[in-house]
N, C-alpha and C positions, 0 to 999 in steps of 0.2 A: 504494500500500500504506500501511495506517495505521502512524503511529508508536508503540513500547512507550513505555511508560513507565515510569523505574524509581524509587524512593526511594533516598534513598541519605543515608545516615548518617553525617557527617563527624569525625574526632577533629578536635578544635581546640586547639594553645596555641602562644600565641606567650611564650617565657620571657623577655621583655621587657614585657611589660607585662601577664600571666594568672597570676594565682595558683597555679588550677587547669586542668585540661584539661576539656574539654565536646565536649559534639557536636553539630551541627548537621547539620537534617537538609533534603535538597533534590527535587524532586522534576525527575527528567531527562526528557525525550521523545530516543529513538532511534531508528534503523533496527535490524531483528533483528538478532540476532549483533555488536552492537554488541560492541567489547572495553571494560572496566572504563577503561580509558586514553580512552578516547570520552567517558565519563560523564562525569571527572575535567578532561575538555577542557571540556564541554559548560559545566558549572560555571563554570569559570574564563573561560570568553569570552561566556558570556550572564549568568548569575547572580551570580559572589563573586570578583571577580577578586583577594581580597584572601588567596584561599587558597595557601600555598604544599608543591609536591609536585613530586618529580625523573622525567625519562624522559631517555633518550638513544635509541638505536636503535630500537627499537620492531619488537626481536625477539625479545627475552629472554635476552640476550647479554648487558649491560651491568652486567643485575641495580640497575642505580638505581633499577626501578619497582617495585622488591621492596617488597608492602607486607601487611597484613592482613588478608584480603578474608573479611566470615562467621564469624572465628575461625582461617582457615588462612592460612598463609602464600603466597604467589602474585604471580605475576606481573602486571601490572593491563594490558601490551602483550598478554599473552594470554589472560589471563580473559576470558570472554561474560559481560558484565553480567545481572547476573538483576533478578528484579521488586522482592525488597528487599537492599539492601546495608549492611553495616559495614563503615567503611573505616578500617583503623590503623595508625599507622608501626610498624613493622619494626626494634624496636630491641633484638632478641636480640645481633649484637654489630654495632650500627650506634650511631651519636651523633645524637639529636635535633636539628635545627637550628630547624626551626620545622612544627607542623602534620603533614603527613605529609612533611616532605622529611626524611631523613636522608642520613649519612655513616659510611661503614663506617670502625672505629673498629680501631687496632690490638691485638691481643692482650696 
């Protein structure tokens, strides 16, 4: 079976050395019904290993992989990657660490 392919659009900054935040954008090859956490792998072990983004369980339990998928908010262990993607940290009440990884932040 052939591979999809998805685009995927990455926020980027690291507050250490980026003024501003950017995006970057990468083009994934998957199996169907890949999950968003697939793509975000894919990236990081063939492509930008210098990207950094949180998972734990890889059920939607843990909510680390809580992130912006499109404009909505979402799980990226359970989202189905689509053909184009926006991907943004989650920092309704989380703290930015770097890129897409956050830390839920206390009230």
């Amino acid at each position: 079976m052939a591979k999809e392919i998805s685009t995927v659009k990455l926020w980027r900054f690291n507050p250490d050395v980026d003024r501003e935040p950017y995006y970057r954008t990468y083009e994934v090859p998957h199996e169907e019904n890949a999950t968003v956490l697939d793509c975000l792998n894919y990236i990081y072990e063939h492509l930008d290993p210098s990207i950094s983004y949180r998972y734990a369980c890889k059920i939607g339990f843990c909510v680390s992989c809580l992130m912006v998928i499109n404009g909505k908010p979402g799980f990226t262990c359970l989202k189905i990657a689509e053909k184009e993607m926006t991907i943004e940290p989650q920092t309704k009440k989380a703290k930015l660490i770097k890129d897409l990884a956050t830390i839920f932040a206390e009230d």
